[in-house]
N, C-alpha and C positions, 0 to 999 in steps of 0.2 A: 701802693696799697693792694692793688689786684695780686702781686708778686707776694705779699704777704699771704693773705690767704689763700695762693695757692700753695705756698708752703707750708702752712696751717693744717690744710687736708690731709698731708703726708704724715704728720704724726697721730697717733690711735687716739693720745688724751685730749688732745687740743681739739681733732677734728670732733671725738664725742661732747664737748662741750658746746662748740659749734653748733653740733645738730641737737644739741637742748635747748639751746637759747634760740634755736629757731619754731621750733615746736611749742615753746611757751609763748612766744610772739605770735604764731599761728592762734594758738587754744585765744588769747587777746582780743584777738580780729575775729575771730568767729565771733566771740562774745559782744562785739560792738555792733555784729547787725544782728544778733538776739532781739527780740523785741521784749518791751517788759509785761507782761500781764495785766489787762484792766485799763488800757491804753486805745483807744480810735485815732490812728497816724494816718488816714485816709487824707485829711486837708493838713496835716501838721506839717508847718517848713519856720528854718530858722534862716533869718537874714545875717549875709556874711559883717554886719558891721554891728560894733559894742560888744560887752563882756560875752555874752554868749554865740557870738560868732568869733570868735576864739575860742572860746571851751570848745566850739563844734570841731572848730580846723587841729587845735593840738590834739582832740579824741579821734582823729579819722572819721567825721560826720555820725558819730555814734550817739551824741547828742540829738542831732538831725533825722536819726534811727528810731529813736524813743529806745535806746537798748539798754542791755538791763547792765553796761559796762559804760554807760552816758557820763559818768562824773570822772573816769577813768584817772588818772594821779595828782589830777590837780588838787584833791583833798590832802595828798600826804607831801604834796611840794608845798604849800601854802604853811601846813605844821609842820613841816622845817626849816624853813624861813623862819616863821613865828621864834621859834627853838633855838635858833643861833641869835637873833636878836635878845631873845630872853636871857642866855648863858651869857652875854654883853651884859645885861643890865645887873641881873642875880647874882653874885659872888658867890654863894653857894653852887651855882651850875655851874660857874666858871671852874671854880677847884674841883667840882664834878668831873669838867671836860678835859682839864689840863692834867690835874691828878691822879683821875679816878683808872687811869690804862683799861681795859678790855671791858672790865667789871663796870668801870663808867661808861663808855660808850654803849654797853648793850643799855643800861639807864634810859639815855639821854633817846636810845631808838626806840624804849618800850613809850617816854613820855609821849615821843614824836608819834607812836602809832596812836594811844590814846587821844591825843587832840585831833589825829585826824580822824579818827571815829566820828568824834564832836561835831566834825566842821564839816563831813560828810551826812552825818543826820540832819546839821542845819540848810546847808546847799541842796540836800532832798528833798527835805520840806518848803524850802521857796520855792521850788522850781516846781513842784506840786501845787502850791500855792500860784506864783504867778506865770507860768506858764502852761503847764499839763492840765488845770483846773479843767479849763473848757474841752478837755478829749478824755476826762476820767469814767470810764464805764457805760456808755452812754443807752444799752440795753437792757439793763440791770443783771447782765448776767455772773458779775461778783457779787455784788449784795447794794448798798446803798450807796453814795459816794463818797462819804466819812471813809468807808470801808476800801473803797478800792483806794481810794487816796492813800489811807496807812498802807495797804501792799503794795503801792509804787511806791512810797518811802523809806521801807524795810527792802525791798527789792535794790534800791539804787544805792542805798547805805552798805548791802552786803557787795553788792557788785562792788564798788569804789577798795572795799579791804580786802575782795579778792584779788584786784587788779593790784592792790599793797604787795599781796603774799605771790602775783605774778613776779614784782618787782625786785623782791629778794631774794627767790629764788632765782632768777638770773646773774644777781652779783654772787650769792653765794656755790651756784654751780654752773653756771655757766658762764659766758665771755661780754666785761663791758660793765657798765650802770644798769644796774634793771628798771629803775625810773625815767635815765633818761633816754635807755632803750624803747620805752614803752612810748613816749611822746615821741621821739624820731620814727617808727612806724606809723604811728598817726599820724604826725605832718607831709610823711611818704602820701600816705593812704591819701589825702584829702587833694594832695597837690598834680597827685598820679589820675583820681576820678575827673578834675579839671582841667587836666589836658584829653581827655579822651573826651569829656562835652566839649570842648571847645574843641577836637580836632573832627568829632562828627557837626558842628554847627556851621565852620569851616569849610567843609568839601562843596567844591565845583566853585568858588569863591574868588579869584585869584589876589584880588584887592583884602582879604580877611583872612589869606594864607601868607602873606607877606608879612602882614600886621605878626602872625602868630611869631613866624619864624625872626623877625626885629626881636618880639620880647623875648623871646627865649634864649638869642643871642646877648640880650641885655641882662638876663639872670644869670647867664656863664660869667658873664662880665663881671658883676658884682660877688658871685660865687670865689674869684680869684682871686678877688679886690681884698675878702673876708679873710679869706684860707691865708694869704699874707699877710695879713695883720696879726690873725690870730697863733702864727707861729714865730711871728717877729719878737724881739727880747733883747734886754739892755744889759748887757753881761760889765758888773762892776768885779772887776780885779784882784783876789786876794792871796796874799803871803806868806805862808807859813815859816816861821826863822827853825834854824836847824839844834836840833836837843842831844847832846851826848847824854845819856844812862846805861850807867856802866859802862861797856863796851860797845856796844849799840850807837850807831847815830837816827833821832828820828827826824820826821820835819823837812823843809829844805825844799816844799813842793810849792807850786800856782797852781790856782784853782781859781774859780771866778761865781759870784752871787748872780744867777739868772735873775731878772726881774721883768716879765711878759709885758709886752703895752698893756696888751686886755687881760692882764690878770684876776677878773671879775666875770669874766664872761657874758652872760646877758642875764645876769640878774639884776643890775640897774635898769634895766629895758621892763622886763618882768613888774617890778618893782610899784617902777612908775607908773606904767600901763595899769596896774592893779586898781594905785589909789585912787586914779582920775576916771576910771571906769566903773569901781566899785557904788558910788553913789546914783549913776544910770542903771545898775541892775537894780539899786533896791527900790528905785522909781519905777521903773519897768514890772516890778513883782507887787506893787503895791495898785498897781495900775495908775499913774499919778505920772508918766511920763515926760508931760505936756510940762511940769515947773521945772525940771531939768533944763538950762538952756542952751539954748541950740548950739552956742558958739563954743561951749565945753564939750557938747559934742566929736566923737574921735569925726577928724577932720576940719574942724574949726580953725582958725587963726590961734584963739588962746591958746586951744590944746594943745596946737602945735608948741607954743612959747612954754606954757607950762613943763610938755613931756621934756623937752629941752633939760630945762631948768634940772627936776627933777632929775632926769639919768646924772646931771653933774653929780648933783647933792647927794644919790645914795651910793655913785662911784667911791668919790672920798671918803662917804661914810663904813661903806662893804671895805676897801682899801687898810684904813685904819686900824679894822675888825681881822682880815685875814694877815695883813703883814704887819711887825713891832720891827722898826728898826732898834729900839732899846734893845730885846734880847740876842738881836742876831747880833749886834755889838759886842755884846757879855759874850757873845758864845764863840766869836770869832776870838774875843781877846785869851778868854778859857782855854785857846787850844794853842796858843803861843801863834797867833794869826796878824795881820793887821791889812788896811787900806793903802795900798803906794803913794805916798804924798799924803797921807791923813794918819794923826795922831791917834791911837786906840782910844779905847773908851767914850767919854759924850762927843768927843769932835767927830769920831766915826758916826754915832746912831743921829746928828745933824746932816751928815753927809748922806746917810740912806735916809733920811729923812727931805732932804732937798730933793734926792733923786728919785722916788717914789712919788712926792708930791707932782714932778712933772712927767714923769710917766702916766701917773695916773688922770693928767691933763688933758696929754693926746689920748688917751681910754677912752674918757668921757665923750669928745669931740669924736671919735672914731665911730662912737654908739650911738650917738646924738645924729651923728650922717646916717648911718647905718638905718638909722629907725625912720628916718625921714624922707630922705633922699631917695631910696629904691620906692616908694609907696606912689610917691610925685611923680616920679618916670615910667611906672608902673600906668599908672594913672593917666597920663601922657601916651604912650605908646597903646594901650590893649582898655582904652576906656569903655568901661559898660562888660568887659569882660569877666567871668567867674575867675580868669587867673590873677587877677588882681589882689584877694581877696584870697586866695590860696598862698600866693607869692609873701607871705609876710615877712616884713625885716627881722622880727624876732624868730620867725620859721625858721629862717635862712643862716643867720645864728647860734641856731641850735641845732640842725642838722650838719654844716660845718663842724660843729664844735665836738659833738656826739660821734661825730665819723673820725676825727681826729684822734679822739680819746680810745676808741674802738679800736682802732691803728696800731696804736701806742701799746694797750694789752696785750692783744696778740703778736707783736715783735717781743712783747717781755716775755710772754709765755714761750715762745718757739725760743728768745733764750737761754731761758732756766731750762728747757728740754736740752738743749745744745751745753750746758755748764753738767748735766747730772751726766750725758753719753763720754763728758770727757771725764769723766770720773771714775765712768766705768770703764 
């Protein structure tokens, strides 16, 4: 990877991309320790456990900041989420999505931004509501508190569609996801503040420098554990038979159907975490904590069982949603293709359908360890520690996943540059 980019450097287009996508992710980070206006953060602190201590850790503690970039793209990952299950459900969005080529897709991103307007107005105003409430203007020097209240809601609505218009313009000129550029900076940012408190809490320690140096070997560990998985892949076999037209022969090739264990990523983690957590934020804003019960609490027994459960169910169901063994059947047979040992047509889209069902098996169990198992050893090893709490399995997940993808564009781009120099 490092070899990558320093190849990257050497060419003028690729490295100015580079250095845009770095400077958007800068202008990002400045705006997360912005403060917002009409805000007293002198006692304000968010605890690293429940929905808002995730919001805090995926924003780089920008949450934690009171800044005016606090909501940072969890509003526009949520309404697209929303957006893919909906073009599932709506046959109109589906032929939208499947039909509609460029002309549909910009659609389907104008809806995705409009909802997350929506969903950033409403996350505004709770958090104005049941958290900011008690630090709103406390000298009257905005005006009453109705009033500062509306300007940190209009402040954090616009921050959240700047941090939108960060986002695209990264995929659009620069190198990578600009979304999920923006939260791999952030999980950087939060993970990178909690090893420097912990390596200044540490010093002169020798028994609390051990400790550090175990977990931090234990994050390598599990870092490797991810990185091979997440490149691991079940490559299914296919045939092309040989076509005389005219005089021409085509055909006559192998090639093979990649199929990733983790071909979902961590959106089943995402997913579940949401549901089981969503209902403690709206207790928590209501101030009504206390009928939440404790054992649904992240950390509980159930929750544990629950989060379980859930990464299965929305594994298969995301699974389902992103791969049709029916059409790659059709498409394989379209091309005068077939399975070795498997008859075209339904005996095929049975077969990728066997094989997908248990790929998607070890997925599930791979996420289900993933989200559980580092937290527990975490927990074990650096107890009472802020990296704990930094170190998240879904973090860990997504930076893995974010740096791989990142990897992958820049070897494309350095070789569409290396395809146009031999052309020239």
């Amino acid at each position: 990877m490092f070899q990558t980019i320093i190849d990257a450097f050497k060419i003028k287009e690729v490295r100015r991309k580079i250095i845009l996508t770095l400077v958007l992710l800068l202008v990002y980070r400045v705006g997360c320790w912005i403060p917002v206006p009409g805000l007293d953060l002198s006692a304000f602190q968010i605890s690293g456990d429940g929905f808002l201590g995730i919001l805090n850790g995926v924003t780089g503690n920008a949450l934690s900041n009171g800044a005016i970039l606090a909501l940072g793209v969890v509003p526009y990952i949520n309404a697209s989420i929303i957006m893919q299950l909906l073009t599932i459900a709506i046959p109109k969005l589906e032929r939208l999505a499947r039909q509609g080529g460029e002309e549909g897709k910009k659609k389907i991103t104008f809806y995705s931004r409009i909802l997350a307007l929506v969903l950033a107005l409403a996350q505004s105003i709770g958090l104005v509501v049941g958290m900011f409430g008690g630090y709103l203007d406390p000298n009257g020097s905005i005006g009453s508190t109705f009033v500062a209240g509306m300007i940190v809601v209009l402040v954090l609505t616009a921050g959240a569609m700047f941090t939108v218009w960060i986002g695209e313009k990264i995929t659009e000129l620069g190198v990578g996801n600009g979304q999920s550029m923006l939260v791999f900076v952030g999980i950087l940012a939060t993970a990178g503040r909690a090893i420097v408190t912990e390596i200044n809490s540490v010093a002169g320690n020798i028994d609390l420098i051990w400790t550090f140096f175990v977990f931090l070997a234990a994050v390598v560990i599990i870092f490797g554990f991810i990185t091979f998985i997440d490149m691991a892949e079940r490559k299914v076999p296919v045939q092309y038979a040989k076509q005389i037209k005219g005089r021409k022969m085509y055909g006559g090739q192998s090639t093979f159907i990649p199929i990733k264990i983790n071909s979902n990523g961590v959106m089943p983690i995402i997913f579940a975490m949401a549901l089981l957590t969503f209902p403690q934020l709206i207790f928590s804003m209501v101030g009504s904590g206390g009928i939440y019960p404790s054992f649904l609490q992240m950390g509980g027994w159930l929750y544990t069982v629950l989060v379980a459960v859930l990464i299965f169910f929305f594994s298969y169901f995301y699974a389902q949603a992103t791969f049709n063994p029916a059409d790659v059947s059709r498409q394989i047979q379209q091309n005068g293709g077939f399975i070795p040992g498997i008859r075209a047509g339904q005996p095929t889209a049975e077969y990728l359908t066997k094989i997908s069902r248990r790929i998607t098996f070890f997925g599930a169990l791979f996420l289900a360890v993933v989200a559980l198992v580092p937290t527990l050893i975490f927990g074990f090893v650096a107890s009472g520690s802020s990296l704990v709490n930094a170190f998240s399995a879904t973090g860990l997940i997504i930076v893995v996943s974010v740096a791989l993808e990142f990897n992958k564009q820049l070897e494309a781009q350095l070789l569409m540059r290396n395809y146009k120099g031999f052309l020239k």
